[in-house]
N, C-alpha and C positions, 0 to 999 in steps of 0.2 A: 511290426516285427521287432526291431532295436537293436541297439546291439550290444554288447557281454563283456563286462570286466571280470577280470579273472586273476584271482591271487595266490602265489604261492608264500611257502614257508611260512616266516614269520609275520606277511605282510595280511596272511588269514586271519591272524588275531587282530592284528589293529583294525582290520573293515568287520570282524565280528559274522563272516563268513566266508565260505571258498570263491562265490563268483556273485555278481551282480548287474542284475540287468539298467540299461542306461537307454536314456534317448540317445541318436545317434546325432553327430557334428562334431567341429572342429575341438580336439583333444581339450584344447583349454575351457573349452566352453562345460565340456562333460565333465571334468576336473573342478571345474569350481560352483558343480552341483555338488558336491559331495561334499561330508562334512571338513572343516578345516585341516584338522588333524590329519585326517586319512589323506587329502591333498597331500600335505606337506609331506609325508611319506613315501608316497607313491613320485614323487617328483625327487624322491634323493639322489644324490651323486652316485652312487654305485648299485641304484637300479636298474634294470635291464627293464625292456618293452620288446616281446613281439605280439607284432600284428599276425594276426590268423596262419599263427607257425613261422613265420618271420624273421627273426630278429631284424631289428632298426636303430640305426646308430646315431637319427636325428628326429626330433618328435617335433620339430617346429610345425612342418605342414599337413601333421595325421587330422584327417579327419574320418570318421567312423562313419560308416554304411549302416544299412541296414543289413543284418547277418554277419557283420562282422565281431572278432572276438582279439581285443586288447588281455594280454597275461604281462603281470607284473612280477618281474624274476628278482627277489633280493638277491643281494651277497651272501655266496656258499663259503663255508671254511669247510675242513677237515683234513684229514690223512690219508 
């Protein structure tokens, strides 16, 4: 089955789609399948992660299921 990266805003363009599917295990593990770039992105200071609707304020011990579903929230501005 696997499990589902999922990108919002501006973090769409840099992965070059809305979501992607992934082997599932430990966050770092599935992070540094991905190309460098998109890593170091998805890893920014003022990114958000929840897990399967979520939010999580610490990504040290996520590891990913099978069925489960990682969304990467950049930083919003507006008025």
């Amino acid at each position: 089955m696997g499990a589902r990266l999922v990108f919002l805003g501006r973090l769409e363009d840099v992965a070059g789609a809305d979501a992607r599917d992934v082997a599932p295990g430990p966050l770092a593990d599935v992070l540094a399948r991905l190309e460098p770039t998109l890593a170091v992105e998805l890893l920014g200071e003022r990114v958000r992660m929840a897990l399967n609707g979520r939010l999580i304020a610490e990504t040290g011990g996520v590891v990913l299921g099978d069925g489960d579903e990682l969304a990467f929230l950049p930083p919003v501005s507006g008025g």
